[in-house]
PAZAPA-4460 file (N, C-alpha, C; in steps of 0.05 Angstrom, whole numbers, plus 32768, in hexadecimal, padded with zeros to 4 digits):
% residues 170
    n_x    n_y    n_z   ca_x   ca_y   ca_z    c_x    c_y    c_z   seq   type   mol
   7FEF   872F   8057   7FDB   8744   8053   7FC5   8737   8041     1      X     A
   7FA9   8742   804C   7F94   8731   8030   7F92   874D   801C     2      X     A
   7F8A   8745   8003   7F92   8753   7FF4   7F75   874A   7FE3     3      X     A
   7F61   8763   7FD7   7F4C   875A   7FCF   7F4E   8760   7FB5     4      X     A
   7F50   8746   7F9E   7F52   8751   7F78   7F41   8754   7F73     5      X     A
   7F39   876A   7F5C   7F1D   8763   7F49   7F32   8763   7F2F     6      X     A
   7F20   8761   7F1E   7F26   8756   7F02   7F0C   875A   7EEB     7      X     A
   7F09   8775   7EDA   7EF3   8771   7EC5   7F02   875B   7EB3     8      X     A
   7EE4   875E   7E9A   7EFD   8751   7E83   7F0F   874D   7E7C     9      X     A
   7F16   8769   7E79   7F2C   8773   7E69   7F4A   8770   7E7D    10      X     A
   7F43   8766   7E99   7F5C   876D   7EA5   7F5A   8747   7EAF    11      X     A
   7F4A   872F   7EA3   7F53   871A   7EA2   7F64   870E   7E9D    12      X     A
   7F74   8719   7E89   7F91   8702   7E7E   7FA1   8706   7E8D    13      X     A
   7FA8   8722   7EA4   7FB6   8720   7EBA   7FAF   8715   7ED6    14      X     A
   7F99   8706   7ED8   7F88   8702   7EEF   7F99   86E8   7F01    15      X     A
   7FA2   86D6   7EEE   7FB2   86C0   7EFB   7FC5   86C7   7F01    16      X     A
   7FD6   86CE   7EF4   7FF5   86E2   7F02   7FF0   86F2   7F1F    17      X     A
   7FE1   86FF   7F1A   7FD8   870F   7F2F   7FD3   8706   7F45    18      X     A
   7FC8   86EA   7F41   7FBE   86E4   7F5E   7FD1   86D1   7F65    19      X     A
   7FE1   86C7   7F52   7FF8   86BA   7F5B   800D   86BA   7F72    20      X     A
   8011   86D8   7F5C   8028   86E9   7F6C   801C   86F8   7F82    21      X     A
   8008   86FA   7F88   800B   870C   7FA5   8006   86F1   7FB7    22      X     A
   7FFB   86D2   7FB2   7FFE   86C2   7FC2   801E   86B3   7FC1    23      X     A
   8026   86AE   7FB1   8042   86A7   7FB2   8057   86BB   7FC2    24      X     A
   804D   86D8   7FCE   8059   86E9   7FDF   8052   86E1   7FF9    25      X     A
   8036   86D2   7FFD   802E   86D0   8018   801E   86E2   8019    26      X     A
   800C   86EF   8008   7FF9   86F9   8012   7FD7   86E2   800A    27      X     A
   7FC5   86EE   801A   7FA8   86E4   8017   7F94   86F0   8004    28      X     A
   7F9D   86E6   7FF0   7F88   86EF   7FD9   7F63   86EF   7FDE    29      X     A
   7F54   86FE   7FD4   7F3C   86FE   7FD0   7F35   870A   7FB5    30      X     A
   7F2F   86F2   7FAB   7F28   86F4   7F94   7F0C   86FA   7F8B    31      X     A
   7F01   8711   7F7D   7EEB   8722   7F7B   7EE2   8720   7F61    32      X     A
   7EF3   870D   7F50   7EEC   870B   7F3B   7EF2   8722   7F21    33      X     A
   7EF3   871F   7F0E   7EE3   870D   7F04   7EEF   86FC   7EEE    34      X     A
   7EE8   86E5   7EEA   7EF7   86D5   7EDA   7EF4   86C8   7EC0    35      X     A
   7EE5   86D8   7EB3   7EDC   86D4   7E9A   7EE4   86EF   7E89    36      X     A
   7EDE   86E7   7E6F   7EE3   86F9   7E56   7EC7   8709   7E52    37      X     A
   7EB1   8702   7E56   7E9C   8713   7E53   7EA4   8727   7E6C    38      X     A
   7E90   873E   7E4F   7E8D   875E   7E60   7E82   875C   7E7E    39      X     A
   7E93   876D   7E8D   7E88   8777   7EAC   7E8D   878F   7EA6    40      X     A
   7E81   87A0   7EB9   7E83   87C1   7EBA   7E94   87C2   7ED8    41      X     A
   7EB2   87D5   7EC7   7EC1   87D0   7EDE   7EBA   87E4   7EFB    42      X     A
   7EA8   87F0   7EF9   7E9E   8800   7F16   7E98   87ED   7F24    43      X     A
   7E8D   87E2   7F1E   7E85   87C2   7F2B   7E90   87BF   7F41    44      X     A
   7EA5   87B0   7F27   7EC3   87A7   7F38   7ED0   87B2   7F4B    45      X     A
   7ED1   87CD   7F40   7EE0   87DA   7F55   7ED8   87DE   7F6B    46      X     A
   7EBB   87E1   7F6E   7EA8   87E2   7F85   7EAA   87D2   7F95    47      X     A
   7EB5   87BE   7F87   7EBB   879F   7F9E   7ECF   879C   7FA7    48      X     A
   7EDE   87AB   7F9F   7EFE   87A4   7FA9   7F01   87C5   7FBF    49      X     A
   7EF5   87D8   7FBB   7EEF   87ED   7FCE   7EE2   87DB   7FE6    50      X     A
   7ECF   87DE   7FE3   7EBD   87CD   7FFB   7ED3   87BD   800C    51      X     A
   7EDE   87AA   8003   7EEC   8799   8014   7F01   87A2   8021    52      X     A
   7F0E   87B9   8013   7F26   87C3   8018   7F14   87DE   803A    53      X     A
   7EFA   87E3   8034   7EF9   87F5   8042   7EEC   87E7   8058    54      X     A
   7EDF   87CB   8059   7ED2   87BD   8069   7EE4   87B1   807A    55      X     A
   7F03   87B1   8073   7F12   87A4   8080   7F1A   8785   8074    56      X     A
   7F07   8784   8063   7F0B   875E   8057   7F2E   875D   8055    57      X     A
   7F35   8774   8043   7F53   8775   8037   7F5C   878F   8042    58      X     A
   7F70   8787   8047   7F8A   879D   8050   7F8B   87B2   8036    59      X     A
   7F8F   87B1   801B   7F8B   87B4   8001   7F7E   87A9   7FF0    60      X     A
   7F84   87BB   7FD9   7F73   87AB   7FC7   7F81   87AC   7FA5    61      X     A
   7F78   879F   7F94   7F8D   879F   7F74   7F75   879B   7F5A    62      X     A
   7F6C   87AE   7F4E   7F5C   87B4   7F3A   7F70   87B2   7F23    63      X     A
   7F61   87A0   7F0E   7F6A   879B   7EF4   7F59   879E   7EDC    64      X     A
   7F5E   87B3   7ED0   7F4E   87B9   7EBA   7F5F   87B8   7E9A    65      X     A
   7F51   87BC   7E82   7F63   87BC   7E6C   7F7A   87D8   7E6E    66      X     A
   7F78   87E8   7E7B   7F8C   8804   7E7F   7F8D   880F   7E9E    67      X     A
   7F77   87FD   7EB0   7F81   880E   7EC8   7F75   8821   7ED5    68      X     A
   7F71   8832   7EBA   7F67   8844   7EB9   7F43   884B   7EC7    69      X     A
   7F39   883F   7EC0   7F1F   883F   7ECA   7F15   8832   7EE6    70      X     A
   7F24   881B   7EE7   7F20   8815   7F09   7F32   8825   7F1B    71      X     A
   7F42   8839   7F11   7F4D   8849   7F25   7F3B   8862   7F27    72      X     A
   7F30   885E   7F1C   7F1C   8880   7F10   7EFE   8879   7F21    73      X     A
   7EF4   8862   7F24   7EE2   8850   7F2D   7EEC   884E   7F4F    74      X     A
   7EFA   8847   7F4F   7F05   883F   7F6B   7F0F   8859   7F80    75      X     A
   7F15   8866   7F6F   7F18   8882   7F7C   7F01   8892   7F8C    76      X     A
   7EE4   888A   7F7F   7ED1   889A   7F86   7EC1   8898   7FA1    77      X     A
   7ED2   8883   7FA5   7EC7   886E   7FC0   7ED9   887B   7FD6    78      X     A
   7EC7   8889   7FEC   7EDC   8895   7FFF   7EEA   8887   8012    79      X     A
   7F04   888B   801D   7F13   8875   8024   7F27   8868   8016    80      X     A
   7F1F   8872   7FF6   7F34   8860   7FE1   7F3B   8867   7FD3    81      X     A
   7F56   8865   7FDB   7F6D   8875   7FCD   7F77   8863   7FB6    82      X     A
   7F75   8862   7F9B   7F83   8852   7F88   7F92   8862   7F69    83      X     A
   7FA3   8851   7F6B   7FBB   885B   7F5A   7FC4   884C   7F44    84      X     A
   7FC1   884E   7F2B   7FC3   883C   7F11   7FE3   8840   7F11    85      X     A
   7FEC   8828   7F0F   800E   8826   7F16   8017   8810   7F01    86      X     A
   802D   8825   7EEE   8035   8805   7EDF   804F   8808   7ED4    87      X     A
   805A   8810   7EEA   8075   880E   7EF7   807E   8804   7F16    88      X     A
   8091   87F8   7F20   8097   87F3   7F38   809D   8805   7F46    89      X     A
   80AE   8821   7F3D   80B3   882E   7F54   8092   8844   7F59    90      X     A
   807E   8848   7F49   8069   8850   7F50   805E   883E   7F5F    91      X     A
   8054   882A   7F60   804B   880D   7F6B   8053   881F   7F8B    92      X     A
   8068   8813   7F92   8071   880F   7FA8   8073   8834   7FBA    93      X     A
   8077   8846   7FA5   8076   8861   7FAE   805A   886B   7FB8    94      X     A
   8047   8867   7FA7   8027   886A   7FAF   801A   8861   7FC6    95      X     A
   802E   884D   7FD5   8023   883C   7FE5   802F   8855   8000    96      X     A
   8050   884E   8001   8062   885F   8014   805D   887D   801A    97      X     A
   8051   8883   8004   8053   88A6   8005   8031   88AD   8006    98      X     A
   8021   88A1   7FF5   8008   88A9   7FF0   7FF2   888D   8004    99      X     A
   7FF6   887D   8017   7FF0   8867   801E   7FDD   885E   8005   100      X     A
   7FE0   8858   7FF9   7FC8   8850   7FE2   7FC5   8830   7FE9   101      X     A
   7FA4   8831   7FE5   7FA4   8817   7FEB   7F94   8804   7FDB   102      X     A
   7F90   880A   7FC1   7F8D   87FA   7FA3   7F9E   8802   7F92   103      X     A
   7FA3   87EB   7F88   7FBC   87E9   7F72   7FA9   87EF   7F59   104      X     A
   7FAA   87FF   7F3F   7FA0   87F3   7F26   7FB4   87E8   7F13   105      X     A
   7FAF   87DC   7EFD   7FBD   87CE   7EEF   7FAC   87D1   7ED2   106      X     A
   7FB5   87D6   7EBF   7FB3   87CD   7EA1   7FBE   87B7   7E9D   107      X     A
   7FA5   87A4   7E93   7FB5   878C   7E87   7FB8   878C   7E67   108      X     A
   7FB1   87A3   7E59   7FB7   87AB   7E43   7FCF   87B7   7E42   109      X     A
   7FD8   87C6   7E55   7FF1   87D6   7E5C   8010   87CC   7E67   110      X     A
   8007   87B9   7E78   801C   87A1   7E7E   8020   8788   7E7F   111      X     A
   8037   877D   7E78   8036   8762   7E74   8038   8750   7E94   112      X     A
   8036   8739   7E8B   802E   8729   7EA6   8047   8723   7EB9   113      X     A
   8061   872E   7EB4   807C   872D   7EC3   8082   8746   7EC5   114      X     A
   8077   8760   7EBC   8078   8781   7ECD   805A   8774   7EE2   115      X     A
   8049   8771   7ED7   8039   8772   7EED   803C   8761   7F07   116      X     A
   804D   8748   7F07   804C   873D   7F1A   8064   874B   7F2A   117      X     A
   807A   875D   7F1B   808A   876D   7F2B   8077   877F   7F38   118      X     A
   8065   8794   7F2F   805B   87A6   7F36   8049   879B   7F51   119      X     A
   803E   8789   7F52   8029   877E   7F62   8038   877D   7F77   120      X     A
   8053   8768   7F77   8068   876B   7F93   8068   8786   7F96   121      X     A
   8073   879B   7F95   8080   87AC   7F97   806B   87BD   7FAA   122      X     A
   804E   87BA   7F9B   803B   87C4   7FA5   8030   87B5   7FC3   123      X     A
   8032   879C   7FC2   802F   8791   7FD9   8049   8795   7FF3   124      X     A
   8051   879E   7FF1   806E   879E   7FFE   807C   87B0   8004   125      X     A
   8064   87C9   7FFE   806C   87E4   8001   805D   87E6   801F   126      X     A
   806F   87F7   802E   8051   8803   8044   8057   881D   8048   127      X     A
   803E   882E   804F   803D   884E   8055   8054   884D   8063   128      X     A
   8064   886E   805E   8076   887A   8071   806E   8881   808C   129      X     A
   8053   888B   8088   804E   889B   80A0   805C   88B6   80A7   130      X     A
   8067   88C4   8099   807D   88DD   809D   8064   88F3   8098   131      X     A
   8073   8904   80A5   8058   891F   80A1   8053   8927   8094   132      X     A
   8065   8937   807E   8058   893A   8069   8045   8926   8059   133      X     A
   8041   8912   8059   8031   8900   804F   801E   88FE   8059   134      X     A
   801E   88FE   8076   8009   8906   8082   7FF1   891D   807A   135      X     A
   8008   8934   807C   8000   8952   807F   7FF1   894A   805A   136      X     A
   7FF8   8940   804A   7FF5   8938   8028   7FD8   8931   802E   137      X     A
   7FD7   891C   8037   7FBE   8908   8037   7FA4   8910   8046   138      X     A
   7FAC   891D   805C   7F95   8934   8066   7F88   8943   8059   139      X     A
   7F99   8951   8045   7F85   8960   8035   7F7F   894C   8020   140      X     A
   7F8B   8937   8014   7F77   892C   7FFF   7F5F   891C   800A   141      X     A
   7F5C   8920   802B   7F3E   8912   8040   7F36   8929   8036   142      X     A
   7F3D   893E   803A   7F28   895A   8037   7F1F   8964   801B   143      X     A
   7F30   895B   8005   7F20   895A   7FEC   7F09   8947   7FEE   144      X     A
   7F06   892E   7FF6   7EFB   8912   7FF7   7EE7   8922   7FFF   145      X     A
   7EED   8930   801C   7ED1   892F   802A   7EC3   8952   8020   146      X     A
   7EC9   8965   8008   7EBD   8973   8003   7ECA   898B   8007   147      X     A
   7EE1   8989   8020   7EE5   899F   8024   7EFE   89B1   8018   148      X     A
   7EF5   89BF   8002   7F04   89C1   7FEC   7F10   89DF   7FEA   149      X     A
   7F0B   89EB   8001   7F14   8A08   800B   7F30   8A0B   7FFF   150      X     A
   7F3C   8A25   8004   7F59   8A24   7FFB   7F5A   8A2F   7FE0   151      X     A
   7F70   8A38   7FD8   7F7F   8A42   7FBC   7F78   8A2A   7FA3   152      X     A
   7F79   8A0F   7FA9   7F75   89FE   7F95   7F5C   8A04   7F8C   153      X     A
   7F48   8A07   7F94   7F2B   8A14   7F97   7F21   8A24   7F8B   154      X     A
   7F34   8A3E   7F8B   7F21   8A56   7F81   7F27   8A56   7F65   155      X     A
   7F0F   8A5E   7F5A   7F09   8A5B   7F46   7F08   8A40   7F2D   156      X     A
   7F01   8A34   7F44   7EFC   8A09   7F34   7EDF   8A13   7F35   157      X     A
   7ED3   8A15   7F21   7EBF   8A11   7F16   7E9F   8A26   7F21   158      X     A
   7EAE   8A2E   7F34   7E92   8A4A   7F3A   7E87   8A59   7F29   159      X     A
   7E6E   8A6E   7F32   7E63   8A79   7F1E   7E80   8A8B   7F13   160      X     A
   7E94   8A95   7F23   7EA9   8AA7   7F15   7EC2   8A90   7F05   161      X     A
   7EC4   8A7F   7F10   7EDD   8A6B   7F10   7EDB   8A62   7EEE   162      X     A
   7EC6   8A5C   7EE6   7EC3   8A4D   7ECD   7ED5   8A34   7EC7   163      X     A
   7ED9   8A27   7EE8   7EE9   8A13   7EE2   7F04   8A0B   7ED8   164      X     A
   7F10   8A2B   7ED9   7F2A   8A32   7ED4   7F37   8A2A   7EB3   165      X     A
   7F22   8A31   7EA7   7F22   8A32   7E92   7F19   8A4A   7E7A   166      X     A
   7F30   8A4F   7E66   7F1B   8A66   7E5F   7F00   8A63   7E49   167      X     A
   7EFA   8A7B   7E4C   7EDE   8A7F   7E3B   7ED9   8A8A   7E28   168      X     A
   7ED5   8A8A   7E12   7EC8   8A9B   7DF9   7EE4   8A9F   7DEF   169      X     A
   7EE7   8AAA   7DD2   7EF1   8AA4   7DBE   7F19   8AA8   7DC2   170      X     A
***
């Protein structure tokens, strides 16, 4: 499988492990960079590792930030891409089977370089179930994606009555 990395700063000290291990599995790395210690803005990144993953370059894709956190938040916004900050193996590999996700995130502040090279297999080596409910799951998270936000989750998220399901005044 080709498998497309990015890497801000902050998710550098895991960058060589990372690409190690998903080539020492037999997969085809594409490396997106970046490989320095100076600041990048990880939307960036993630933008690049979406792109390829949605252009077809990579089957997947594996974002590394200092928590994860933000290239999954980043990468999410891109329709088509499903990503999941994982820094455990049995999430790794569950996100993939149940939720087809197809960017890995990673904290390299969060994990060390022998969880992550577990997590990275685990994540590579998972594949969708395909079972219906997962199906029937993922359909509606296309229909959040694409706007259509009808339904009980809905009423009252943020309308002039909803106040965003939160309350108001004292």
């Amino acid at each position: 499988m080709r498998i497309a990395c990015g890497f801000d700063h902050a998710g550098v000290p895991l960058r060589g492990e990372a690409l190690a291990v998903l080539a020492d599995a037999g997969h085809e790395v594409l490396d997106l960079g970046t490989d320095s210690l100076e600041p990048v803005d990880y939307p960036d990144v993630a933008l690049d590792v979406a792109r390829a993953v949605l252009s077809g370059s990579a089957e997947r894709g594996v974002l590394v930030c200092g928590s994860g956190a933000g290239v999954a938040v980043a990468a999410s916004k891109v329709p088509g891409i499903r990503a999941a900050t994982c820094h455990d193996t049995y999430t790794a590999h569950q996100a993939v089977e149940h939720d087809d996700v197809n960017v890995l995130c990673l904290g390299a502040r969060v994990v060390g370089p022998e969880l992550a090279a577990d997590i990275l297999r685990a994540f590579a080596a998972a594949v969708y179930s395909g079972e219906e409910r997962h199906e029937r799951r993922l359909a509606k998270v296309a229909a959040i994606e694409r706007g259509a936000l009808g339904g009980p989750a809905a009423e009252g998220a943020g309308g002039p009555e909803g106040g965003g399901g939160r309350a108001e005044g004292p």
